[in-house]
C-alpha positions as protocol buffer text, in pm:
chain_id: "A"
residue {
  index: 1
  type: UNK
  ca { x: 14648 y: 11735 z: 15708 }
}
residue {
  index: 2
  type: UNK
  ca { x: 14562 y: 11523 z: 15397 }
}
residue {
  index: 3
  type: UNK
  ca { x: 14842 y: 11315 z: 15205 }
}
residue {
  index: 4
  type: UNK
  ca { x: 14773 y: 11191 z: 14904 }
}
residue {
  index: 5
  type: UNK
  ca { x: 14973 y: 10882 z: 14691 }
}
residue {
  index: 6
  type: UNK
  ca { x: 14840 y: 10819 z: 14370 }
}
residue {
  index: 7
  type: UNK
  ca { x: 15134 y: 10731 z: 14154 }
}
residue {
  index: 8
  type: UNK
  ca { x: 15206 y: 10417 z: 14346 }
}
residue {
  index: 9
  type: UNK
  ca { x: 15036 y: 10028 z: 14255 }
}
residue {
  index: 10
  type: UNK
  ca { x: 14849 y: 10111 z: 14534 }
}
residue {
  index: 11
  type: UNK
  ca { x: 14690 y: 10447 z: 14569 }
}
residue {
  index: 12
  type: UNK
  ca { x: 14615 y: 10560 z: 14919 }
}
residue {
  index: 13
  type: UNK
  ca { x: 14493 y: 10910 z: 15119 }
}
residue {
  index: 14
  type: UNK
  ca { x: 14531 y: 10961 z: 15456 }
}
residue {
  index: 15
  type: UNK
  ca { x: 14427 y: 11276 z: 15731 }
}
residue {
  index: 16
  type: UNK
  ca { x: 14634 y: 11341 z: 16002 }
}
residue {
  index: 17
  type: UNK
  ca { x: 14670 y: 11590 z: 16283 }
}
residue {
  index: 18
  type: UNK
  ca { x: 15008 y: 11651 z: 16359 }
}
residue {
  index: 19
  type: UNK
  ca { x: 15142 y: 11324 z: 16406 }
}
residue {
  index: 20
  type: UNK
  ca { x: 14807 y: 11104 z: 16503 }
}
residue {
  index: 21
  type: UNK
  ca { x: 14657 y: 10950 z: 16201 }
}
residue {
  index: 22
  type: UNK
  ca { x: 14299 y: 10971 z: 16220 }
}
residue {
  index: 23
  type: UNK
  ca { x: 14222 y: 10759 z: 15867 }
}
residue {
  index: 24
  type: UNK
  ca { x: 14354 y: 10619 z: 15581 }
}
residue {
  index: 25
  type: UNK
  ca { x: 14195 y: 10439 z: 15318 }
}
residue {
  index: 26
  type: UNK
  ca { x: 14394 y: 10254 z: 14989 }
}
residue {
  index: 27
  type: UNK
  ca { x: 14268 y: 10074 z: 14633 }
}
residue {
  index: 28
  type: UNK
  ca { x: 14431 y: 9958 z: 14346 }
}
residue {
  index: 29
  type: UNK
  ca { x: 14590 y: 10176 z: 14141 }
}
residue {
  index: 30
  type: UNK
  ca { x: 14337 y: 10377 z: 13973 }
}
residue {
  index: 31
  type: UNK
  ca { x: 14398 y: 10658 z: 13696 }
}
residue {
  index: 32
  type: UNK
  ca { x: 14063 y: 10738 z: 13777 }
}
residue {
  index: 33
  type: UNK
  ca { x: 14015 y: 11134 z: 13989 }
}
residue {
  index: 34
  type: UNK
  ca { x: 13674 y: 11058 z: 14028 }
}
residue {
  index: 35
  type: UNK
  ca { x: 13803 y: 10713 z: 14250 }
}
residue {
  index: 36
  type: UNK
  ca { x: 14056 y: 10942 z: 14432 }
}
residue {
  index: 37
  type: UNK
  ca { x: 13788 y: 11189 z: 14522 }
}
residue {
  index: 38
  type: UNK
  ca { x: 13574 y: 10974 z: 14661 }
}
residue {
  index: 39
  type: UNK
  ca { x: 13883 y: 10820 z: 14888 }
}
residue {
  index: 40
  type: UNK
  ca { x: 13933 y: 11154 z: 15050 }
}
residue {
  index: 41
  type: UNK
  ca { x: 13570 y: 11216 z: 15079 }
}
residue {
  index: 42
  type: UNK
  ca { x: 13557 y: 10877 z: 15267 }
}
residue {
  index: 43
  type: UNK
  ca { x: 13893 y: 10970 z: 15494 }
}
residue {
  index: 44
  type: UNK
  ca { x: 13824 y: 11331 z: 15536 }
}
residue {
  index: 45
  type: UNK
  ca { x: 13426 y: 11139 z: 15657 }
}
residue {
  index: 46
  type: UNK
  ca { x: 13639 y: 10848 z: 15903 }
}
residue {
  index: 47
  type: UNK
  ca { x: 13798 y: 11141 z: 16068 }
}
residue {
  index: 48
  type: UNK
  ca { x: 13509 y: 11330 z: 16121 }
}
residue {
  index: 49
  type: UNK
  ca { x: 13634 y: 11683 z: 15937 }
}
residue {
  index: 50
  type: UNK
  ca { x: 13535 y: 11849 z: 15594 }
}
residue {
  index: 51
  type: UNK
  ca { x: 13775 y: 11981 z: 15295 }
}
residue {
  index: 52
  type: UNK
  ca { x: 13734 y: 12322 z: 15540 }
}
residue {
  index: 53
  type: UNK
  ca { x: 13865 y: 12180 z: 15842 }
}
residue {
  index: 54
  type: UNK
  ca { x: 14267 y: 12122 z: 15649 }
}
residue {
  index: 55
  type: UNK
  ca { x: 14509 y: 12274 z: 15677 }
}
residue {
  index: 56
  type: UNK
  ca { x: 14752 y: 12152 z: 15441 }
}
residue {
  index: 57
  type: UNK
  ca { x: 14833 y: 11861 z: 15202 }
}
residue {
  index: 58
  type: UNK
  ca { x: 15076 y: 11683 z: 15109 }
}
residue {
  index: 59
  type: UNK
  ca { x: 15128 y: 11471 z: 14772 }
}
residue {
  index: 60
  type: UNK
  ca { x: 15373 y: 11258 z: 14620 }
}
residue {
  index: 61
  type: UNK
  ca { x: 15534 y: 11364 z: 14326 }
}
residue {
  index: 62
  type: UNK
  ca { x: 15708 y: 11066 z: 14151 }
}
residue {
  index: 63
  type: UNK
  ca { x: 15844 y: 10855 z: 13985 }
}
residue {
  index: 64
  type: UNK
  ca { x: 15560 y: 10680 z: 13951 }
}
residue {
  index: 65
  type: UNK
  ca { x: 15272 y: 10626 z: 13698 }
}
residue {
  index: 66
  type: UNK
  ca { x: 15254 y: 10879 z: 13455 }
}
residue {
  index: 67
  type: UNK
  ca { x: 14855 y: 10950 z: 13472 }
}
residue {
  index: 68
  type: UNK
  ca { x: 14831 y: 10882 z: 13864 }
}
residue {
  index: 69
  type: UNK
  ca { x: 15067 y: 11127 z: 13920 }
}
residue {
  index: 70
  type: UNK
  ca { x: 14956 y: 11391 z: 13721 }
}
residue {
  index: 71
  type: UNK
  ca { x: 14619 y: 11344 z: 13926 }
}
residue {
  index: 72
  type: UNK
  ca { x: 14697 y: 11365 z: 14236 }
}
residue {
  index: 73
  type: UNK
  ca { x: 14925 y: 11650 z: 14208 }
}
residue {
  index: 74
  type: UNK
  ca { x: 14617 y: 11831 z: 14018 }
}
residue {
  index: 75
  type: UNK
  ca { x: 14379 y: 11741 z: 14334 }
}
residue {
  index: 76
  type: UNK
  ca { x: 14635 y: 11863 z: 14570 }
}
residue {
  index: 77
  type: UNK
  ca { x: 14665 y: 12200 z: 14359 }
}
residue {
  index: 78
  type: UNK
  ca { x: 14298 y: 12223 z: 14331 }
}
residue {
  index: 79
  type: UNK
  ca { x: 14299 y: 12197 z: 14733 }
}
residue {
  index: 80
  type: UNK
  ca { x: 14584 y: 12444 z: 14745 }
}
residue {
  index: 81
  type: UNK
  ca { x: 14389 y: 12723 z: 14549 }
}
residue {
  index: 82
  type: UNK
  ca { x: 14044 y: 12672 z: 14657 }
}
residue {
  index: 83
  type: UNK
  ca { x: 14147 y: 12618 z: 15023 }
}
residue {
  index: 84
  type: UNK
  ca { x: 14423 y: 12873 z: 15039 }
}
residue {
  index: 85
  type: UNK
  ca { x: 14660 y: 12562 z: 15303 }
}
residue {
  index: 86
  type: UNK
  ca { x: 15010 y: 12475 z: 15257 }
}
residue {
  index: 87
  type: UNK
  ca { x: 15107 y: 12222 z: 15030 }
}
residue {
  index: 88
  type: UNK
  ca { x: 15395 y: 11996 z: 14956 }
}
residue {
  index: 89
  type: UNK
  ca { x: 15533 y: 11757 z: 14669 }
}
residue {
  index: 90
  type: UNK
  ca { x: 15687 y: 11506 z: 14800 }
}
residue {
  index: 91
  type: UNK
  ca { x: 15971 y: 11273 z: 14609 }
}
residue {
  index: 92
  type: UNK
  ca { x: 15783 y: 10909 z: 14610 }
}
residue {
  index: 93
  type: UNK
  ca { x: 16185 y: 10756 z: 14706 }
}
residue {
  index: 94
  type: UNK
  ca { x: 16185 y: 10954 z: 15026 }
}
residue {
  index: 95
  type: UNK
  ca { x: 15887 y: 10854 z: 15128 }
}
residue {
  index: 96
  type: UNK
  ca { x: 15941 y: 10501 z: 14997 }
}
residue {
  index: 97
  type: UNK
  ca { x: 16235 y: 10487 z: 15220 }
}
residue {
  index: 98
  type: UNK
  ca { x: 16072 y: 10628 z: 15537 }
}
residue {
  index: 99
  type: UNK
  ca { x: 15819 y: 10359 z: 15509 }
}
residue {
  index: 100
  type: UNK
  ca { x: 16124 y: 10089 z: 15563 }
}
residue {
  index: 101
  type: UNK
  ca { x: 16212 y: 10164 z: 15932 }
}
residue {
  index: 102
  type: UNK
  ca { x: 16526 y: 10120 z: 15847 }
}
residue {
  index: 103
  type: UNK
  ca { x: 16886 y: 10257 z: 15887 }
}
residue {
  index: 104
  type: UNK
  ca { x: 16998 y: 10220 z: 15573 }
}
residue {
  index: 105
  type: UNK
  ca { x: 16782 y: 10223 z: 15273 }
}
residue {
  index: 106
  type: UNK
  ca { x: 16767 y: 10194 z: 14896 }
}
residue {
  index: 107
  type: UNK
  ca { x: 16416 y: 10267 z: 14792 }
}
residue {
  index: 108
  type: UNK
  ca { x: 16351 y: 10131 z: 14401 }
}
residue {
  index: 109
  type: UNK
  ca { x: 15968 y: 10270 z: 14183 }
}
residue {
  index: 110
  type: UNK
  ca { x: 15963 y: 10017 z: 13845 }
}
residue {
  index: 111
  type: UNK
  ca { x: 16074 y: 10136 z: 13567 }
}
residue {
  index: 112
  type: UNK
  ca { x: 15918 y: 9884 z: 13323 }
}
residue {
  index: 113
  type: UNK
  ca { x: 16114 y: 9795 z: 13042 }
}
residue {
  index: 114
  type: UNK
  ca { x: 16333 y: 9602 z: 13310 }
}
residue {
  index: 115
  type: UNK
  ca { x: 16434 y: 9925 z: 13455 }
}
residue {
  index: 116
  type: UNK
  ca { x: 16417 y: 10045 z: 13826 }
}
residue {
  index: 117
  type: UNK
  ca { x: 16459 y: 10363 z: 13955 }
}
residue {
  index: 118
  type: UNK
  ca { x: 16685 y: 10347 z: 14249 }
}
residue {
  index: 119
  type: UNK
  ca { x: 16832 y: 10596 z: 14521 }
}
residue {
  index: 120
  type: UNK
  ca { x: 17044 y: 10493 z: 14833 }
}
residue {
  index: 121
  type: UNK
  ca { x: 16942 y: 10651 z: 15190 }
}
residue {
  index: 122
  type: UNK
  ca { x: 17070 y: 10645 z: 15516 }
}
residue {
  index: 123
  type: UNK
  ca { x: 16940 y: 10753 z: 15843 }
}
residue {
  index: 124
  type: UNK
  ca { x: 17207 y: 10963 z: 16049 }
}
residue {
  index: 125
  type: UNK
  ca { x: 16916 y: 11232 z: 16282 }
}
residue {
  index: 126
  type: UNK
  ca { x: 16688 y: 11190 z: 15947 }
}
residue {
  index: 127
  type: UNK
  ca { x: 16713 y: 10970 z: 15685 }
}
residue {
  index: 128
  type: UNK
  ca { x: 16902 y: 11170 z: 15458 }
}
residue {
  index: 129
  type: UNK
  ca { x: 16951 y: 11045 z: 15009 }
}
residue {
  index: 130
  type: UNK
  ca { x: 17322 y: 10936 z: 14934 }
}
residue {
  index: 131
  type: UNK
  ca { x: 17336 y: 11041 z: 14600 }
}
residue {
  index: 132
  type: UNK
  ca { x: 17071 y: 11108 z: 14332 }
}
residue {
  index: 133
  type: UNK
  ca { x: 16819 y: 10863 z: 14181 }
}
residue {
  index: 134
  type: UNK
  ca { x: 16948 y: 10684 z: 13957 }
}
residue {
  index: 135
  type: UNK
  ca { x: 16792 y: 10424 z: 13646 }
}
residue {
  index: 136
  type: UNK
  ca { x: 16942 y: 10095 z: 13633 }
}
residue {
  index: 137
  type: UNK
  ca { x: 16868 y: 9762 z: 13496 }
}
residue {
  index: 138
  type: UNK
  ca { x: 16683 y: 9529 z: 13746 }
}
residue {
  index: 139
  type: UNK
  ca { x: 17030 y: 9313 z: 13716 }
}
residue {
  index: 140
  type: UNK
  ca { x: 17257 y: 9582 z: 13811 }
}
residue {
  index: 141
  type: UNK
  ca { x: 17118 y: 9691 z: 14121 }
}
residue {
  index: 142
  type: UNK
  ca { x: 17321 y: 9649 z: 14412 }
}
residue {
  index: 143
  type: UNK
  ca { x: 17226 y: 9685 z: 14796 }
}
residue {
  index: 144
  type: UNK
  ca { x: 17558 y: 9808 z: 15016 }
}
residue {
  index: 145
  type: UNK
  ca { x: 17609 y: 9679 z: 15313 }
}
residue {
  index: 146
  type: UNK
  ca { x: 17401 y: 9688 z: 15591 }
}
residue {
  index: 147
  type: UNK
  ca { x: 17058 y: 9833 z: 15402 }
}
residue {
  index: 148
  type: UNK
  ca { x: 16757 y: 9697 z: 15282 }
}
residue {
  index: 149
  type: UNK
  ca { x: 16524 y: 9733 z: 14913 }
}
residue {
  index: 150
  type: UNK
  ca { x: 16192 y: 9879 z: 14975 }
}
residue {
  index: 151
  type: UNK
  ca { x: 15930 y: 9894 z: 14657 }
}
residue {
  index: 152
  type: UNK
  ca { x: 15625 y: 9777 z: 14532 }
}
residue {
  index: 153
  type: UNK
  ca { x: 15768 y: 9438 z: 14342 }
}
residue {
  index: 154
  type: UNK
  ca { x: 16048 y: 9470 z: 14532 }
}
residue {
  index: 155
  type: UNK
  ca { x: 16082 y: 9054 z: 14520 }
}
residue {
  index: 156
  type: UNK
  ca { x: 16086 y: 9084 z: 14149 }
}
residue {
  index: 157
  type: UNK
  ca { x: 16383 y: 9280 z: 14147 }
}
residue {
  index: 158
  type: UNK
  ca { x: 16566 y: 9114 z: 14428 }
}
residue {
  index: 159
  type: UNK
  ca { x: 16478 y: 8797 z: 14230 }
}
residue {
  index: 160
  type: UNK
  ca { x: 16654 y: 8961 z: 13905 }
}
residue {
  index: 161
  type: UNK
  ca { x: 16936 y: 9126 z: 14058 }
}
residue {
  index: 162
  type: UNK
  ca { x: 17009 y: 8798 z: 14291 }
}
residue {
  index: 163
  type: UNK
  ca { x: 16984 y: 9017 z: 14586 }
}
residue {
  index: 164
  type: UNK
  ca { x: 16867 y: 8820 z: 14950 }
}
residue {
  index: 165
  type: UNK
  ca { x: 16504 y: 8794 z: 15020 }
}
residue {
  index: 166
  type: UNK
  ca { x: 16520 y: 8848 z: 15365 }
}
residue {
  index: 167
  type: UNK
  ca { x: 16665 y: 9196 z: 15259 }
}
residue {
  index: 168
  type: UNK
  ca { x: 16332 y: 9316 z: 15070 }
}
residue {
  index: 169
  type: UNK
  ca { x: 16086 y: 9530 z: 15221 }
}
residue {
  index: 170
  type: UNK
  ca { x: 15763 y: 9540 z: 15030 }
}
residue {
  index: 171
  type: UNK
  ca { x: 15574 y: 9841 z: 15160 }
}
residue {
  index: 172
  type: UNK
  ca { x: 15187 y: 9897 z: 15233 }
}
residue {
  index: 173
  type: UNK
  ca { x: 15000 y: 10239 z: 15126 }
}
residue {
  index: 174
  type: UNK
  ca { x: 15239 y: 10541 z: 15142 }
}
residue {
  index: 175
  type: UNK
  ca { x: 15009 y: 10829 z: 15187 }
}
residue {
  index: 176
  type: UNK
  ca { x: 14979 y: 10704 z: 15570 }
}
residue {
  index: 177
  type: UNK
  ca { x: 15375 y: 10736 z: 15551 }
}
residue {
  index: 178
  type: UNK
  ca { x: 15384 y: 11070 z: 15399 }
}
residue {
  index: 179
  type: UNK
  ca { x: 15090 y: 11209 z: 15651 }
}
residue {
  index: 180
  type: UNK
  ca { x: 15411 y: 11105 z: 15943 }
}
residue {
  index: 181
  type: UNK
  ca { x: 15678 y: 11237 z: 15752 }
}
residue {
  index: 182
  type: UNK
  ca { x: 15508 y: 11587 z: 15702 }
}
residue {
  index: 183
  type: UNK
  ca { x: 15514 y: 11680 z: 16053 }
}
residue {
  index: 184
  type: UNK
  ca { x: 15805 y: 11751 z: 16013 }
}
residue {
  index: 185
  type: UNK
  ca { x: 15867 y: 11829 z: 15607 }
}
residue {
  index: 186
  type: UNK
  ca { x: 16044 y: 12191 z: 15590 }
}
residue {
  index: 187
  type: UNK
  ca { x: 15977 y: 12204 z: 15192 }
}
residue {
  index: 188
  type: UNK
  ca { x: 15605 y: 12316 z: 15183 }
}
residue {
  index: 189
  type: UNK
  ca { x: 15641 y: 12451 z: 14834 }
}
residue {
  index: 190
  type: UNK
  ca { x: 15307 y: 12449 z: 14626 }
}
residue {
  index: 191
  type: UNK
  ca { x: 15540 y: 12529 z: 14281 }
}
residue {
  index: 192
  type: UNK
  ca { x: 15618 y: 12176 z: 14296 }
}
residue {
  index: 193
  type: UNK
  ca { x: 15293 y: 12046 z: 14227 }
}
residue {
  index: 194
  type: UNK
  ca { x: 15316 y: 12158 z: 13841 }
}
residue {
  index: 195
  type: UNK
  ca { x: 15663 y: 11962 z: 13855 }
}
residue {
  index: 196
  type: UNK
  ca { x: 15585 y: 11585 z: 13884 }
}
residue {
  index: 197
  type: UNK
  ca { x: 15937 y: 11424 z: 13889 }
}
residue {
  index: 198
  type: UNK
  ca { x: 15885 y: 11146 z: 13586 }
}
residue {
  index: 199
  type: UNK
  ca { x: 16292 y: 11084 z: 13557 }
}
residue {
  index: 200
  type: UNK
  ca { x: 16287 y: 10901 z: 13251 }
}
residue {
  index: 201
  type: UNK
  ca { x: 16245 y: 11162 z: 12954 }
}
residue {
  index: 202
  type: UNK
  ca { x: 15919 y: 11131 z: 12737 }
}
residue {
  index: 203
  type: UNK
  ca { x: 15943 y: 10865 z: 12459 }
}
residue {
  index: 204
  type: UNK
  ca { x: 15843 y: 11112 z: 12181 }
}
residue {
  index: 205
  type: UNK
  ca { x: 15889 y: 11471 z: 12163 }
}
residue {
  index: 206
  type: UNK
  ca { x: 15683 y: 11734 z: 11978 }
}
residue {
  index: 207
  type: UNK
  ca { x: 15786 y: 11770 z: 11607 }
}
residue {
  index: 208
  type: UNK
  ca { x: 16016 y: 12107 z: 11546 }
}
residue {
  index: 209
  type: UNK
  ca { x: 15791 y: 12372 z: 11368 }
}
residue {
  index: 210
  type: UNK
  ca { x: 16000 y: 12545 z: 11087 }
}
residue {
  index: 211
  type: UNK
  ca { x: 15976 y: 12895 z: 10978 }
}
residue {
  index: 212
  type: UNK
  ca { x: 15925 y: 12930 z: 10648 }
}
């Protein structure tokens, strides 16, 4: 199984077989498909298999950066078709929680313009979302009880929203997260990788074309 994270600051890939992670490998953020290519070339290499030997992937599917996304949801759809696996989109909060370890979560993807997105989690048998994502100002974010923030720059928004250090949870490359969590994923839906989830609604919008 191949996961893929390239919305993230850091974008990662990572094969798997069943829950034993064979390799992972993770850069900079790139917007670059030829850089993301040649990461799974280099995984799919570590673990000794070819782009034959999958059997599904697995992708995340935002929020996140606009371009990165949009790549690696086109790789995984390209692996989908050619390949004829499963594949799954997976929301970059759920995973972002996972990667916590923790009972009670609220998993936060920047925004920019001093905006986070947010969304609360907490594990009962799974960790299961409380509530929708939600976009807040980096001072209005709140942490109930008990939970912890997980996100890249997670110390710049507990800095801004005077929320404990010792709470934050700054999290390493998430496609070795998402690789675990698909064992056991029940949404293998390859429609969602033509619907990257960008929450925040595009800054301009086509002009209306009037009949005349």
């Amino acid at each position: 199984m191949l996961a893929i994270d390239s919305g993230s600051p850091v974008t990662s890939v990572a094969v798997a077989a069943g829950d034993l992670l064979l390799a992972a490998a993770a850069v900079e953020r790139t917007d670059s498909s030829e850089t993301l290519l040649a990461l799974i070339d280099g995984v799919l290499a570590e673990a000794g298999a070819a782009p034959a030997d999958l059997g599904s992937v697995c992708v995340l599917r935002g929020p996140g950066s606009f371009t990165g996304l949009r790549i690696g949801l086109a790789t995984a759809l390209g692996l989908h078709q050619a390949l004829g696996i499963r594949a799954a989109a997976m929301p970059t909060l759920r995973v972002l929680a996972e990667s916590a370890g923790a009972a009670r979560v609220v998993a936060a993807v920047d925004a920019l313009r001093g905006e986070w997105f947010v969304q609360a989690f907490r594990r009962r048998i799974i960790l299961e979302p409380e509530g929708g994502p939600e976009l807040l100002q980096a001072a209005a974010v709140r942490l109930p009880e008990g939970s912890v923030l997980v996100g890249f720059g997670g110390d710049r928004l507990a800095a801004a929203a005077g929320l404990e250090a010792a709470r934050v949870r700054i999290p390493a490359a998430l496609a070795p997260v998402a690789a675990g969590l698909a064992a056991r994923w029940t949404e293998w839906d390859p429609a969602l990788l033509t619907q990257p989830l960008y929450l925040r609604a595009a800054p301009a919008t086509p002009p209306t074309r009037h009949q005349t």
